[in-house]
C-alpha angles and dihedrals in degrees: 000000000000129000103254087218088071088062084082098048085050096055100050080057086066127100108279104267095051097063093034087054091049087052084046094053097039087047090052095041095048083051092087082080084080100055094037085148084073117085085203082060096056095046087046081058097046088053097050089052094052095043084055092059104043096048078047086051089047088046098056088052103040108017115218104344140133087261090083094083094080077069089076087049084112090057094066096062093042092044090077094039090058093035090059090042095058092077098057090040121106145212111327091354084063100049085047101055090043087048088053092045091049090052102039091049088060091046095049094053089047083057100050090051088054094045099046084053094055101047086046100046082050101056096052091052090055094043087052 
C-alpha cells in the first residue's frame, strides 16, 4: 500500500495541465464554501470530500493509474441533481453551479476514458 500523501508528489510529476486541472476542480469544488446557505452546496462539498478519499483510498491500492477515475462515481449521480438546480438558481449560485456543471462534466469524460483504459489494458493481460 502507498501512502495517499504521495498522490500528490506524483501529480505534480505529471505534464503541466494535469496538475493545473486538478487545482482547477478542487478550487471549484471547494467553491460551495461560499454558498454554505445552499443545502446543494453542501452536498457539492460532501461529495467533494468522499470522492477525495476514495480516490486516497485507489490510490493507496493502485498508485497513480487510470483506475482513479472510479474516485468522481459520485459525481454521476450529483451531475443531474445540479443540472436541474441551475434553472431555479440565482445570481452567483447560479454561475457557480454552472461553473461546476461545466468542470465536472469534463472530468467526468477525462474518467471514463481512463477507466475505460484501465478495464480494457486488464483484460488483455488476463486473455494473454
Amino acid at each position: 500500500m502507498r501512502n495517499p500523501l504521495g498522490f500528490f508528489r506524483e501529480l505534480l510529476q505529471q505534464p503541466t495541465w494535469i496538475p493545473i486541472w486538478v487545482g482547477l476542480l478542487m478550487m471549484i469544488n471547494m467553491g460551495s464554501l461560499a454558498f454554505w446557505d445552499e443545502p446543494l452546496a453542501r452536498w457539492i462539498l460532501g461529495v467533494f470530500m468522499a470522492s477525495s478519499m476514495l480516490m486516497m483510498g485507489l490510490y493507496a491500492r493502485f498508485g497513480l493509474e487510470k483506475i482513479l477515475g472510479l474516485g468522481h462515481v459520485l459525481w454521476i449521480l450529483l451531475l443531474p441533481v445540479v443540472l436541474l438546480a441551475i434553472p431555479g438558481a440565482d445570481g452567483g449560485f447560479r454561475t457557480f453551479l454552472v461553473v461546476w456543471a461545466v468542470a465536472t462534466t469534463i472530468s467526468l469524460v477525462f474518467d471514463v476514458v481512463d477507466v475505460w483504459k484501465h478495464f480494457s489494458r486488464a483484460g488483455r493481460s488476463t486473455q494473454g
